[in-house]
Every structure is written in structure tokens, then in C-alpha cells.
C-alpha positions in Angstrom: -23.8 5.0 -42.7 -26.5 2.6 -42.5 -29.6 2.6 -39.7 -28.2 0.0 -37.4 -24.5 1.6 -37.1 -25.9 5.3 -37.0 -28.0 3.7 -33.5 -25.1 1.7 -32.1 -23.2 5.1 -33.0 -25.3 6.8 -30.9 -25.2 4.3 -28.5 -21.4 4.6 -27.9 -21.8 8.3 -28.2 -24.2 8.3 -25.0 -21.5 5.9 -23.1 -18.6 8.0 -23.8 -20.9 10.9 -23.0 -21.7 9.7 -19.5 -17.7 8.4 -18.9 -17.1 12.5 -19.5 -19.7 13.4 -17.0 -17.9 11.2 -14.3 -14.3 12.3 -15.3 -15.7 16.2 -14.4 -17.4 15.1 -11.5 -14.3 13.6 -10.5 -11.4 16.0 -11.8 -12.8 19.5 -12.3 -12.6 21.7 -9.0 -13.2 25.5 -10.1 -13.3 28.2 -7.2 -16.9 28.4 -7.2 -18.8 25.1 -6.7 -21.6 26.3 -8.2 -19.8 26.3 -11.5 -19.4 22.6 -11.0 -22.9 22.2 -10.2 -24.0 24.3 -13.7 -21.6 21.9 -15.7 -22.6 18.5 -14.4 -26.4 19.5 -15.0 -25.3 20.6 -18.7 -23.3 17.4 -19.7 -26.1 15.3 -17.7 -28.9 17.1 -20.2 -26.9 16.4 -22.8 -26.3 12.6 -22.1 -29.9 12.3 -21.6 -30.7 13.8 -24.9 -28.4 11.4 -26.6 -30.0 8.3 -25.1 -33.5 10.1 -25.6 -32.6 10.4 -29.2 -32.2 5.9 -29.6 -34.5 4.9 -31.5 -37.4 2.3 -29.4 -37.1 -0.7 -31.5 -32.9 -0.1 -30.6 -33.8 -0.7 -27.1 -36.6 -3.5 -27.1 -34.4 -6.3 -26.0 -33.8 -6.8 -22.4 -30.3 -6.3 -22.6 -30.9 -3.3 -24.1 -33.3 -1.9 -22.0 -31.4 -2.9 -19.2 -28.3 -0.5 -20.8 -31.0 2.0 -21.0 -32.3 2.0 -17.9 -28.1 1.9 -16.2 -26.8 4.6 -17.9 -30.1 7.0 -17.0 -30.1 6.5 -13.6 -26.1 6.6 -13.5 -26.4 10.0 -15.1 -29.0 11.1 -12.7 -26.8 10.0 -9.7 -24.0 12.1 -10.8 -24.8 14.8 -8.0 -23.8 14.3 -4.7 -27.4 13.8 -3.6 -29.9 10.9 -3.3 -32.1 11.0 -6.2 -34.7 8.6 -5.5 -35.3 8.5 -10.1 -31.5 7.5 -10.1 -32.2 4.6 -7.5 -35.7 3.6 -9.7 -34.0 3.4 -13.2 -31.0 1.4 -11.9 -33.2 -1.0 -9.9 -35.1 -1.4 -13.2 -31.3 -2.2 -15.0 -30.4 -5.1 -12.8 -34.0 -6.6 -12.8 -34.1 -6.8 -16.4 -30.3 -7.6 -16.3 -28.8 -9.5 -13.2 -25.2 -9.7 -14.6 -24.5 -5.9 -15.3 -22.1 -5.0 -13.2 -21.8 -1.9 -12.9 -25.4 -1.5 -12.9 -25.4 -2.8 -9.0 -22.7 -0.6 -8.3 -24.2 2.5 -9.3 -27.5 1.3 -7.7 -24.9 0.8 -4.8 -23.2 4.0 -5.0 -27.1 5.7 -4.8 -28.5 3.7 -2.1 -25.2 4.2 -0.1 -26.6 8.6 -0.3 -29.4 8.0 1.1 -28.1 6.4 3.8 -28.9 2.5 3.5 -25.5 1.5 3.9 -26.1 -2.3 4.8 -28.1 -2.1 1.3 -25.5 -0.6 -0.5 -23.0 -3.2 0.6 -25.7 -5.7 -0.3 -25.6 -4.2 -3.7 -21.4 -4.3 -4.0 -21.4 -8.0 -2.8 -23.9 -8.8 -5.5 -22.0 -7.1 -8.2 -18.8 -8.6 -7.2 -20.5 -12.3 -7.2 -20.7 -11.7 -11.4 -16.8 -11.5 -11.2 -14.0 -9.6 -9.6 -14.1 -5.9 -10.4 -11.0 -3.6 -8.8 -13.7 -0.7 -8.8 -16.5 -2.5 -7.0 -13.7 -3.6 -4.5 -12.6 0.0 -3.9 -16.3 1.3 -3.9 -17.0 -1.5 -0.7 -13.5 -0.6 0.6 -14.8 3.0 1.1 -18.0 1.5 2.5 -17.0 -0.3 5.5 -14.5 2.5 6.5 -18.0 4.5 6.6 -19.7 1.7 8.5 -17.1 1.5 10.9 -18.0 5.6 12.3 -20.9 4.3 13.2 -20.1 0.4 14.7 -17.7 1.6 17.7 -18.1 -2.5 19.2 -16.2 -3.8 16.2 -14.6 -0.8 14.3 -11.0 -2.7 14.2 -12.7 -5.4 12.5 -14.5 -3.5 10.4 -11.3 -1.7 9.2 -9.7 -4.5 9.1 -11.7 -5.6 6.0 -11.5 -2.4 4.5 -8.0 -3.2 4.1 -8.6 -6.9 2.8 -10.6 -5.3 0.1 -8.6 -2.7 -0.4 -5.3 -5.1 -1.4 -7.6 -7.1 -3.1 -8.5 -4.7 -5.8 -4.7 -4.2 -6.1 -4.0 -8.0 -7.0 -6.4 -7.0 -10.1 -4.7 -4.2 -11.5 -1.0 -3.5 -9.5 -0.8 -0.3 -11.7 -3.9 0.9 -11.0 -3.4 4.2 -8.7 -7.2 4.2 -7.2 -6.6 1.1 -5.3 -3.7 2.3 -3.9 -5.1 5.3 -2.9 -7.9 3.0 -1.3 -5.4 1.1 0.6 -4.1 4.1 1.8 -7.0 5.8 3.1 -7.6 2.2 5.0 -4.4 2.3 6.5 -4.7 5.7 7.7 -8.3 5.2 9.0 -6.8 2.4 10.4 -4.5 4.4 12.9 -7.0 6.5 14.3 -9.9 4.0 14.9 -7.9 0.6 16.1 -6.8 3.3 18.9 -3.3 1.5 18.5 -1.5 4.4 16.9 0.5 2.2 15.4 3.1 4.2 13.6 3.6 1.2 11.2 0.0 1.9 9.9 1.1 5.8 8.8 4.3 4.2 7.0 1.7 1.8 5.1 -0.7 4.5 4.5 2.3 6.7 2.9 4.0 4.2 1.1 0.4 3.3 -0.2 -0.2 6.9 -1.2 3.1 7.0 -3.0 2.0 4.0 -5.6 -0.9 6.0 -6.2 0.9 8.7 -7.3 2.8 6.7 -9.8 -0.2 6.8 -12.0 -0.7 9.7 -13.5 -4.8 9.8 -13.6 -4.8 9.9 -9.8 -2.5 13.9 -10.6 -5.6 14.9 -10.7 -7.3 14.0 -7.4 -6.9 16.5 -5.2 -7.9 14.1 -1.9 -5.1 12.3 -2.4 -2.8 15.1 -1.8 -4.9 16.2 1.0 -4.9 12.3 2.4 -1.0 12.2 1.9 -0.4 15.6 3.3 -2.6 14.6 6.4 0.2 11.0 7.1 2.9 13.3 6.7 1.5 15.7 9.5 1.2 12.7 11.8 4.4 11.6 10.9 5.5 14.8 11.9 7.2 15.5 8.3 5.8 19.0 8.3 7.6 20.2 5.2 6.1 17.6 3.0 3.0 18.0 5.1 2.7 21.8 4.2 3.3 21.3 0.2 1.0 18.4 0.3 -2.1 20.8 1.6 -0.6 23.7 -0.5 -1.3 21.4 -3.9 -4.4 20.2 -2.7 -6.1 23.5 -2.1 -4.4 24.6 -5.5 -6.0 21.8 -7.5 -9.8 22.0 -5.0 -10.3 25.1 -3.6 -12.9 23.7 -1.4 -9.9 22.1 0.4 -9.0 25.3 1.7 -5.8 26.5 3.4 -6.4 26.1 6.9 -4.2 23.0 7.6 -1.5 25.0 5.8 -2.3 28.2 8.3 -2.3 25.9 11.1 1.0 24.0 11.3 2.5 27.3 10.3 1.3 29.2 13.1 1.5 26.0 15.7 5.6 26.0 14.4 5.5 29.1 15.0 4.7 28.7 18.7 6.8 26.3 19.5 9.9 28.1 17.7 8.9 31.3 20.2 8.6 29.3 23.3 11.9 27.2 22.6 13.6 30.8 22.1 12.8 31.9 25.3 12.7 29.6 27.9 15.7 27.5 26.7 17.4 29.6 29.3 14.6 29.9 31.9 16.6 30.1 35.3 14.3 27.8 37.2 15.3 24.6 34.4 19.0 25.3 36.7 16.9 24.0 40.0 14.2 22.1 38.2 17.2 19.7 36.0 19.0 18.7 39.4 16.0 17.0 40.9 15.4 14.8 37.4 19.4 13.2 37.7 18.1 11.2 40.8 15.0 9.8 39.2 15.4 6.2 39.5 14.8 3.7 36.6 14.1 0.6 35.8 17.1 -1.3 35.0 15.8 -3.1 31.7 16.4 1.0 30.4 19.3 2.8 29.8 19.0 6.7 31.0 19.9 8.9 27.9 19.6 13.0 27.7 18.5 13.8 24.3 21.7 14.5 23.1 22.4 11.3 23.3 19.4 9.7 21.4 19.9 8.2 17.8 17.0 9.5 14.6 14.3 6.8 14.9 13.5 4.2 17.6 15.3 4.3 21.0 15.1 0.5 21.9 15.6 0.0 25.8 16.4 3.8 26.5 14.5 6.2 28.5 14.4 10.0 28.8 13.6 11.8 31.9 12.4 15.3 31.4 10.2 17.6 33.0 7.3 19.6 31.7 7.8 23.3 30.9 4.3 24.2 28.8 1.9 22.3 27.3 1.6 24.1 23.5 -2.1 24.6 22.4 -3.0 24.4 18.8 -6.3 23.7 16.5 -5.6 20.1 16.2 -7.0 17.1 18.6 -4.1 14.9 18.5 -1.1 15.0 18.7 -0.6 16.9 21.6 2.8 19.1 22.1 4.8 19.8 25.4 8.0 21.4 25.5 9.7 19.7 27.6 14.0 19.8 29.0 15.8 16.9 30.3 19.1 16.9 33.2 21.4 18.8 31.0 18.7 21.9 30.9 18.4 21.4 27.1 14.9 22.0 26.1 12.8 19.7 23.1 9.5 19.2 21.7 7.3 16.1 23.4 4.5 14.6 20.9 2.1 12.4 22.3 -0.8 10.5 20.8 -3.1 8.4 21.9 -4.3 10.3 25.5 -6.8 12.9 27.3 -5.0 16.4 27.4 -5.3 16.4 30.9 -3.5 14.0 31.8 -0.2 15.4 31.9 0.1 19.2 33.3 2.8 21.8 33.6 5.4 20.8 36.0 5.1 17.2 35.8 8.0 14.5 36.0 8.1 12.8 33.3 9.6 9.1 32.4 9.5 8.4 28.3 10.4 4.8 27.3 12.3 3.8 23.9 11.4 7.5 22.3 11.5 8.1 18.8 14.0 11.0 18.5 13.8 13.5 15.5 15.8 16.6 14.8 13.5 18.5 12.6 14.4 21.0 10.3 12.0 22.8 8.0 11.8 25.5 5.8 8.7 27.2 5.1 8.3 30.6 2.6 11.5 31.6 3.5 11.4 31.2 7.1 13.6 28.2 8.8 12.6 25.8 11.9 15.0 23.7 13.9 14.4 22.1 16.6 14.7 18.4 18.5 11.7 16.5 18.9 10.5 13.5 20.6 7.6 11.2 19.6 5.8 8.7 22.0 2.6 7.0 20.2 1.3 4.6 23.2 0.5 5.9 26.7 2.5 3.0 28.3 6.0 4.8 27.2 4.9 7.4 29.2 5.5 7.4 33.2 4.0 10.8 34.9 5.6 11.5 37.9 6.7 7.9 38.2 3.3 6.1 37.5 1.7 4.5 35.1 -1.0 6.3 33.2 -4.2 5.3 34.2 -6.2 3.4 31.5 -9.2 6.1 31.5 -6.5 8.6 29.7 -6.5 6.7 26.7 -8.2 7.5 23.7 -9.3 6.5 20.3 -10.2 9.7 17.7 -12.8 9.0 15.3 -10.7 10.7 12.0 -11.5 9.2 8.9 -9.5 9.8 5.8 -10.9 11.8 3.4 -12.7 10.5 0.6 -15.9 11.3 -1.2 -18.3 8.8 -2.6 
């Protein structure tokens, strides 16, 4: 092998060095962190050596030292803190090289730790002006969702571009399985912030996730099972919520087992308190008074018997409040709740203060969404029917309107780390 294609050999052997450092960072999740940390500052040595090991007339041009100068500070930035060598050496790359790429977004990606987030974006926007670039689309994507936690004035706009971005790395590559996932985390970000609770969003957000999955690189991302698992919770699909955090905590520890613990033990609850207050004596006295309730007439009265799956358009449902179930989560929150023929069900609302409805109240709920669920978890079965409201205007309390200082926005962010 001659001189110049033992160099360029050792060139490609420091790229494909640093692609592996990334593809760890990214995919390898042992139970102790610290072992990640020990391998990432082993493959980063390693990488550094190679490139150390280039001879300097190989990297005297200004393309070349431009190369040089990306791929250090890329290493170096591999950790999940702001190294301030990793921000030098990739400023240095996009001097002596304006067009690299993916120079600005690493120098992106590094300003972004420390902080500078209006740089950072500066940094994407200039990366994308050499030419479209799926990743750089996902990378700014992921940005603005984080620039929206801290911009409550126009979060919904924010978002909203999020989501532009997010579809547009699609139209680049429909196969590839990161944008999707991007779009999906949008969506679902989307729900929480717009304070809309727009079911539609959740549907997006899944069906989203679901592409994703088709491509078997993103198998091993474990936030996507989390971020999956999380729609399916709101969704109220708590079987497919339950495996979802299950597999993610398999595949990153880190993403422990709590979520799992906690819709266990909140189904649990509401199982008990359905078993025995389904024949409470006072829902006798109590279900009398809630048959002359007047209604609108643009509704049709319906027990929940009498609801279809899905959307109830123009029906409404007049119940009473039994208990209002506690659990670990903010939102939803759970009543259980019986209706005129004393038959008891599970209430869901999003969107308002938990004090706005008590124990006792009348309740009016307009054009429900009905559910029978039925789960199975480690052996142990849950059946029960379910009603979901996601805006506080299907909701009359005692027959009035909610007031508007009960509704709320949640700042949840799907999860996704830089």
C-alpha cells in the first residue's frame, strides 16, 4: 500500500471510528451508566489517536484541516456535557470550511449544552442554508420543542414549527425512522403545550411513532418505546401502554419501571373502588335526583349503557360524582362516577384544576368518548367502562359552565435527549 492510500486509510478509519462512538452513545444502555461513560471515553481516545496518528502534510489544506478540526471537536462532544474544546475545534472547522455541514450541526448540537439555544438554532439554519439535510431538520425540530418550555407567549407557534420541520425531514427520506420519531415527539408535545388537548394530536403522535418503528435502526432506541408507551397512556390504551414502558426500561434501565408500577397500582384502585361501591345504597337516592336534570335540547340524554365505542356526537351523560381517584400522575384526572340507572364508570378528564370538580357534584358530560376497557396485566384481568372528556366545555358542574380560571395547560415535553 503506497503513502497516500495508507493516510486516506487512516483517514476513513478515524470517520468510521467516530460513526461507532455515536452509534454507542446512541444504542448501548448497560445497568450502570458509568459503564457507558468508561466506554465512550475509551472509543473517544481511541478516535483521537487515529486522527493524532495523520500525518501534517495530510492535513495542510483547508479542507483538510477543516475535516480535522470537525471530527475532534465531534468526538470531544460525545458526552452529554458542554465541553467548551468541542465548541473551539468545531468553530475552527466551519471557519476554515463554510460548507461542511455537519460541522455546524455539531457546533450546534454543543452550543445548544451550554445553553445558547438562539445560537444553536443560528448554527442549524446555517447548516441547512448549504442544502437540505433530514438530520439537521430533526436536530432543529428538537430545538424549538426546547425553546418552546421556556417562550409560554408563543409556545403553540413555536410547536407549530417543530412540526413543519419535523415533516420536512420526512419529505427527504420517507423511510427514514428518526424523522418519524421527530414528528411524533412534536405531535405529542403538541398536546400538552397548545392546552387544546386535542385527541387528534395523540392519534398523530402514534401513528407517527408507528412509522418509526418500521425501521429497524430506531429497535434500538429505547425513547421511542418510552414516547409511544407515554401516547398510549393518554389514549388510555393501558395494555399497550404497560408493554411499551416494560421494553423501554428492558432496553435503558435508566428508564426505570415506575410508569409501569404506577398504572398498575392506579388500575388497581379503580378496580377496588368499582367493586365496592357499585352497590353503595345511597347511588338508590342519589340516581333519582339525576332523571330530572334538565338538558339542552340540541343533546340527547343517554345512560352509559347506551353509548357507542368512540365519539358520542350530540349526546350527553348525566352522572354524579362518587370519588375522585388519586394517583402519581398530573393529568388525566379520574372520578368514578354513576349515572340514573345506578351503574357506576370511570370519568377521565384533561385539561382542568383538580379542584374544580369535588365529591358529590352533579355532573353534565357533552358528546363523551365511551370506552369499555379490558386489560390484562401479569395474569391479572381489568374491566371496566370508561368515559373520556378532553375539553372543560363538555363538562357542566352542577349545571354551569366551568369557569375559565380551571383550565390548564401542562408543560410535558416528550422525551428526547440531545
Amino acid at each position: 500500500m503506497s503513502r497516500q492510500e495508507e493516510d486516506e486509510d487512516t483517514w476513513a478509519k478515524a470517520t468510521t471510528a467516530t460513526e461507532l462512538l455515536y452509534n454507542h452513545r446512541d444504542t448501548y444502555f448497560p445497568p450502570n451508566p458509568a459503564d457507558k461513560t468508561t466506554r465512550l471515553l475509551f472509543e473517544s481516545d481511541f478516535a483521537l489517536k487515529l486522527l493524532d496518528s495523520i500525518p501534517p502534510d495530510q492535513r495542510k489544506s483547508p479542507l483538510q484541516r477543516a475535516t480535522y478540526e470537525y471530527l475532534i471537536g465531534k468526538i470531544l462532544d460525545v458526552v452529554p456535557e458542554y465541553k467548551k474544546e468541542a465548541e473551539d475545534h468545531l468553530s475552527k472547522a466551519v471557519k476554515l470550511n463554510p460548507s461542511l455541514g455537519d460541522a455546524w450541526l455539531c457546533l450546534g448540537n454543543c452550543i445548544w449544552k451550554k445553553g445558547d439555544l438562539i445560537s444553536a438554532k443560528n448554527c442549524y439554519n446555517l447548516a441547512l442554508s448549504k442544502g437540505p439535510n433530514k438530520n439537521i431538520l430533526c436536530q432543529l425540530s428538537m430545538l424549538e420543542r426546547k425553546m418552546a418550555q421556556g417562550s409560554p407567549e408563543n409556545q403553540t407557534e413555536i410547536v407549530n414549527e417543530s412540526i413543519q420541520h419535523a415533516k420536512e425531514a420526512i419529505t427527504l427520506d420517507v423511510k427514514d425512522g428518526n424523522s418519524w420519531y421527530n414528528l411524533g415527539n412534536a405531535c405529542l408535545t403538541s398536546f400538552f403545550v397548545t392546552g387544546s388537548w386535542d385527541h387528534s394530536k395523540l392519534l398523530q403522535s402514534l401513528k407517527a411513532y408507528q412509522n418509526a418503528e418500521k425501521d429497524e435502526r430506531m429497535k434500538l432506541n429505547p425513547d421511542l418505546y418510552f414516547n409511544c408507551a407515554t401516547v398510549n397512556k393518554y389514549l388510555e390504551n393501558y395494555e399497550r401502554a404497560l408493554s411499551g414502558f416494560e421494553a423501554a426500561a428492558l432496553k435503558d434501565p435508566s428508564l426505570n419501571a415506575i410508569e409501569v408500577n404506577n398504572m398498575v397500582n392506579l388500575l388497581d384502585k379503580l378496580d377496588n373502588l368499582l367493586r365496592s361501591h357499585t352497590r353503595a345504597k345511597r347511588l338508590v337516592s342519589w340516581a333519582s335526583s339525576l332523571a330530572a336534570v334538565n338538558l339542552n335540547s340540541s343533546y340527547k340524554r343517554a345512560t352509559i349503557d347506551l353509548l357507542s365505542e368512540g365519539l358520542n356526537k350530540a349526546v350527553a351523560v348525566v352522572g354524579k360524582v362518587l370519588f375522585f381517584v388519586k394517583h402519581e400522575n398530573v393529568t388525566p384526572l379520574y372520578y368514578l362516577v354513576f349515572d340514573s340507572n345506578q351503574v357506576c364508570f370511570v370519568l377521565s378528564l384533561y385539561g382542568i384544576h383538580n379542584d374544580a370538580i369535588k365529591e358529590g357534584d352533579q355532573l353534565i358530560l357533552l358528546e363523551p368518548y365511551y370506552r369499555f376497557v379490558d386489560v390484562e396485566w401479569k395474569g391479572k384481568g381489568y374491566k371496566f367502562k370508561s368515559i373520556r372528556v378532553d375539553f372543560s366545555e363538555q363538562v357542566l358542574v352542577n349545571g354551569k359552565a366551568l369557569p375559565s380560571h380551571q383550565a390548564i395547560r401542562l408543560s410535558i415535553y416528550a422525551q428526547h435527549k440531545p
